[in-house]
C-alpha positions in Angstrom: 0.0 0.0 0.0 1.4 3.5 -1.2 1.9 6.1 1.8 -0.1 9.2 1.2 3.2 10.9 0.1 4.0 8.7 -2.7 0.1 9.2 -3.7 0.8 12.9 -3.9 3.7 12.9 -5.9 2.2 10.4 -8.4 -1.1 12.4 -8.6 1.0 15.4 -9.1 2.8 13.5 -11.7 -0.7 12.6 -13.6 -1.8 15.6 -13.1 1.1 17.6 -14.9 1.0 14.8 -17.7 -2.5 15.4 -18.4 -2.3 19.3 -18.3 0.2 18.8 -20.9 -1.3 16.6 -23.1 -4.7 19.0 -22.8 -2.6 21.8 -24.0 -1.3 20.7 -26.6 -4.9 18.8 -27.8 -7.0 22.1 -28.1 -6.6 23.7 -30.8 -5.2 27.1 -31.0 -7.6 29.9 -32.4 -5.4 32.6 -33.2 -7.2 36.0 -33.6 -5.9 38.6 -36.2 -3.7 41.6 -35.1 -2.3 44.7 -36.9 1.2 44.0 -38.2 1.4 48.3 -39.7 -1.9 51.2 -40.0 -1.5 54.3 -41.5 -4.6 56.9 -40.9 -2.1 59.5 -42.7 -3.6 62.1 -40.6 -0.8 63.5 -39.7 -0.4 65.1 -43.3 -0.7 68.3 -44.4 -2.7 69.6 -47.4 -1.7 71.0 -50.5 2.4 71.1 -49.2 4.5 68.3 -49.9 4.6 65.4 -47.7 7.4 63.4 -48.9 7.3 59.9 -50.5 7.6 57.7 -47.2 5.5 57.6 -44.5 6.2 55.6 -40.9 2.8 54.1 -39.7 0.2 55.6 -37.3 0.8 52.4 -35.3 2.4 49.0 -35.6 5.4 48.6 -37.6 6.4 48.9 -41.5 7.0 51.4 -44.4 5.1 52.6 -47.2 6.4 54.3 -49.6 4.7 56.5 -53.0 6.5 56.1 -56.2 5.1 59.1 -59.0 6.8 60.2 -62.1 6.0 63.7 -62.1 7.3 66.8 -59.7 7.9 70.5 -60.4 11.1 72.2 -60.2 9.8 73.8 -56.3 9.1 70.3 -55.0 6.0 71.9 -53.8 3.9 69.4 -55.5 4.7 66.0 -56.8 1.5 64.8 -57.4 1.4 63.6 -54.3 -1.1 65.8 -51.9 -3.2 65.2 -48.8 -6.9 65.7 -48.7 -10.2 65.1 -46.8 -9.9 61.1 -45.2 -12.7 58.9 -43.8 -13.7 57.2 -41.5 -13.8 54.1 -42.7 -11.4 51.6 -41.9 -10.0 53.3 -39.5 -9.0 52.4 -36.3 -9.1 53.4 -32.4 -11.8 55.7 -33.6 -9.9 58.1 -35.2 -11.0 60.9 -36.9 -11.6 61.6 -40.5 -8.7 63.5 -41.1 -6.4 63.2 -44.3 -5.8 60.9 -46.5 -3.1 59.8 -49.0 -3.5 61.6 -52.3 -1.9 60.9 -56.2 -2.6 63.3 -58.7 -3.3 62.4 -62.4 0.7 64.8 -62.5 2.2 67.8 -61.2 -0.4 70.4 -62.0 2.4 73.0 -63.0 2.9 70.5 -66.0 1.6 71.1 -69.5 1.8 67.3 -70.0 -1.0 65.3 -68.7 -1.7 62.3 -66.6 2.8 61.9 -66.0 1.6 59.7 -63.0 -0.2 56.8 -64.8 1.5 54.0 -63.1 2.1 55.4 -59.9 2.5 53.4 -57.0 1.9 52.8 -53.4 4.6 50.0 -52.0 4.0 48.6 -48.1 7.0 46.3 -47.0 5.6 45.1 -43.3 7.9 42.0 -40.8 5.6 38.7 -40.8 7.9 37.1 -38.4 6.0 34.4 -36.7 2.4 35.5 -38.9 0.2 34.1 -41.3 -2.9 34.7 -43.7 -2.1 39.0 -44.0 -4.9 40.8 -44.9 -4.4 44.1 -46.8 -7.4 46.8 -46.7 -8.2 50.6 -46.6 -10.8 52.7 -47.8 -10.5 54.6 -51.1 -11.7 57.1 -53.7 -11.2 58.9 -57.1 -12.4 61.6 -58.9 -14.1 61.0 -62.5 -10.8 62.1 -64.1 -8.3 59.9 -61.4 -6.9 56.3 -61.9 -9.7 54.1 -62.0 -7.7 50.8 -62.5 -5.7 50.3 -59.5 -4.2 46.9 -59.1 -2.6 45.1 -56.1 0.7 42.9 -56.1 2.9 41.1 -53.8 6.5 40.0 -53.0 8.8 38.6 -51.3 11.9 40.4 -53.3 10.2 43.8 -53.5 11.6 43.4 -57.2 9.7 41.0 -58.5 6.0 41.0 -58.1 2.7 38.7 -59.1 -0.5 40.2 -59.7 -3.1 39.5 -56.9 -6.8 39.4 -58.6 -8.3 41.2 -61.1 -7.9 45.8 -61.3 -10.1 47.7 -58.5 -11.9 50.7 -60.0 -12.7 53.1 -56.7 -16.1 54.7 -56.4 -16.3 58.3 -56.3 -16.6 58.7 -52.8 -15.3 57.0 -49.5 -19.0 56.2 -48.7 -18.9 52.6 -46.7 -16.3 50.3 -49.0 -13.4 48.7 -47.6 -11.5 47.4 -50.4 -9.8 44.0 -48.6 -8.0 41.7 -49.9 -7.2 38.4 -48.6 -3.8 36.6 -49.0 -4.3 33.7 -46.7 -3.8 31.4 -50.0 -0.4 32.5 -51.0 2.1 30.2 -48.9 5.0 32.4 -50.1 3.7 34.9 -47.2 3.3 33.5 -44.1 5.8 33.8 -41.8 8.6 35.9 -44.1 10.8 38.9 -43.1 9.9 41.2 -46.0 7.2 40.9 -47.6 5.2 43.8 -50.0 2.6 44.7 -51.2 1.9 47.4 -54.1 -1.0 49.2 -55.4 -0.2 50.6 -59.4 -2.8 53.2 -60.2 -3.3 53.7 -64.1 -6.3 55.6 -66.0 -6.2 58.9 -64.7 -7.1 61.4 -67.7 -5.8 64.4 -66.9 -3.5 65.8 -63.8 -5.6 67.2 -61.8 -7.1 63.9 -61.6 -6.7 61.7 -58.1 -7.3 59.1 -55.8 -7.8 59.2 -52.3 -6.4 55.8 -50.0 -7.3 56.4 -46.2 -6.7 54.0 -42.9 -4.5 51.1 -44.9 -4.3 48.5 -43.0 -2.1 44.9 -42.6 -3.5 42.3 -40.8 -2.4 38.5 -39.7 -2.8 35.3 -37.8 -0.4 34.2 -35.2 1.3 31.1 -36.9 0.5 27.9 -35.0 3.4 27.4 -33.0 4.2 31.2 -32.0 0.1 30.5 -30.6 1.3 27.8 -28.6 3.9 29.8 -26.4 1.6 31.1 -24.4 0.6 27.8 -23.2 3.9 26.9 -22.3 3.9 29.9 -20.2 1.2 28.1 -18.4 3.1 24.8 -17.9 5.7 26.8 -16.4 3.3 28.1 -13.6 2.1 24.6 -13.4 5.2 23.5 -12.3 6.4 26.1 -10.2 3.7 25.9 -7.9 4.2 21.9 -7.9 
């Protein structure tokens, strides 16, 4: 007959065996978090803003890419006018949002900027299934075939679905697309992503892209590390 002592330990043994085995049987259902958001509200209108912009929070780089600029640099078809709300995050205010012109209106030549684009290079480290979406608009002389790419090389790129053609206001639209079937993503260093606008007809012409935003899944075994934390209790209090 075992002395209560030895009855302990070996409980205390089954018991840390099962709690194991439990962990690792449920599955892990990761939720979604924001790898990089920019609400660009942080611009300022009709100056220029750059071509880079850090994110409103989270971690990344986007970067505009336009053919046309005046000798001033005061305009390089790249402006900053009324956002939205939608899409955005922590509810933050309407704002500004990203804006390519059609050219640089000083220009006699139209529409320089057809082919303009908007590149995003975002750390998936340890993530999974990224999400891209933001909210968008055009006027009826702006780009109104805009398509999304991705990489891993930020040289070479594949096309991701068929050309988005904005609406002509904000409205309620979230343009989103998901990337959880492209393998080549999950769980890289650098990956991109780029938007090429193309259509615009004149240079005043332009699209608005408000409160982008990169979302993605824990991969399965960073999800699991906060369950070992557990075991680790488990056994310090044993």
């Amino acid at each position: 007959m075992s002395s209560p002592a030895s009855l302990s330990s070996t409980n205390m043994k089954f018991a840390a065996t099962f709690t194991a085995a439990a962990l690792f049987a449920v599955p892990m259902v990761s939720e979604a978090v924001v790898v990089a958001y920019w609400n660009f509200n942080t611009l300022t209108t009709s100056t220029n803003n750059g071509t880079s912009y850090s994110p409103s929070s989270g971690a990344g780089s986007l970067t505009v890419g336009v053919a046309a600029s005046d000798n001033a640099g005061t305009n390089r078809g790249i402006n900053a006018f009324a956002g939205t709300t939608t899409n955005a995050l922590n509810s933050d205010p309407s704002g500004q949002a990203l804006t390519i012109q059609g050219g640089a209106l000083e220009t006699t030549t139209p529409v320089q900027n057809n082919g303009a684009t908007i590149v995003i290079q975002v750390d998936l480290t340890g993530l999974e299934n990224p999400i891209l979406s933001f909210a968008s608009q055009r006027t009826g002389t702006g780009f109104n075939s805009n398509q999304v790419a991705y990489s891993t090389t930020g040289s070479s790129y594949t096309d991701f679905g068929s050309a988005y053609n904005p609406g002509t206001s904000f409205g309620s639209t979230i343009y989103s697309f998901d990337f959880s079937t492209i393998d080549a993503l999950d769980g890289v260093a650098t990956a991109y992503f780029r938007i090429t606008l193309t259509g615009a007809t004149s240079n005043a012409g332009n699209n608005r892209i408000d409160n982008i935003q990169i979302n993605a899944v824990p991969e399965p075994g960073f999800a699991l590390l906060g369950s070992l934390g557990i075991l680790g209790i488990f056994r310090r209090r044993r």
